[in-house]
N, C-alpha and C positions, 0 to 999 in steps of 0.2 A: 226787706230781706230778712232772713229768722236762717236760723240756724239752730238745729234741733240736739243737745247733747245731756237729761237726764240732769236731775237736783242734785245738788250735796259734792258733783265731783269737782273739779280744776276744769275753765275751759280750754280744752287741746288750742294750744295757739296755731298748731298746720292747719285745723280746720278753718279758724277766722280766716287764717292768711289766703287759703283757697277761695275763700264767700268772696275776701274781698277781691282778687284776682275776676271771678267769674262775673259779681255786679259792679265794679267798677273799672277795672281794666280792660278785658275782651270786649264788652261790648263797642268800644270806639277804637280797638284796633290798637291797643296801645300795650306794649310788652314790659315789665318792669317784675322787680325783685320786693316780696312785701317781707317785711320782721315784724311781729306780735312778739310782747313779754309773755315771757312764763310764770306761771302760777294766778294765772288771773280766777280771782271768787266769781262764782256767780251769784248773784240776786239783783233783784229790780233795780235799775238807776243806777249799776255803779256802772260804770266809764274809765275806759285807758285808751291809749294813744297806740295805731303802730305807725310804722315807717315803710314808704313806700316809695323804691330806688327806682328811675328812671334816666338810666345813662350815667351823668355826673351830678344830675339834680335828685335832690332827697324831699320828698314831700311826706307830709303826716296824716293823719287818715282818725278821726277819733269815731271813738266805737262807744255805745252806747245798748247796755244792756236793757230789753221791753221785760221781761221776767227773768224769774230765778230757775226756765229753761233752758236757757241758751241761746234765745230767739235775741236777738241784733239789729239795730239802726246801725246803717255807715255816716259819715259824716267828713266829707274833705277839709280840710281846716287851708284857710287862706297861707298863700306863701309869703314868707317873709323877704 
């Protein structure tokens, strides 16, 4: 999954939160509310966490940056 947003700026968190909506949500039918932090750097390797609401259950979602484009691994992280 990549996600294309330009060097040097913040990446828009609505945008992640749509990527991950589109390749982890819809595709199995499944409806839910995602939050990304604000002010995430970009460059290679770095990684944050969002949260993604499903009902009463909160599951996490970590993101991991392929370059300092904007391009994106998702990554579900096991629930606690």
């Amino acid at each position: 999954m990549a996600v294309g947003c330009g060097g040097g700026e913040p990446l828009p968190p609505e945008r992640v939160e749509q990527q991950i909506e589109r390749k982890l949500l819809e595709p199995v039918g499944i409806g839910g509310t995602v939050k990304c932090p604000d002010g995430i750097e970009q460059g290679e390797g770095n990684d944050f966490t969002c949260e993604v609401t499903l009902g009463e259950r909160v599951e996490k979602v970590r993101v991991i940056q392929r370059d300092d484009e904007g391009r994106l691994n998702f990554r579900p992280l096991p629930s606690n």
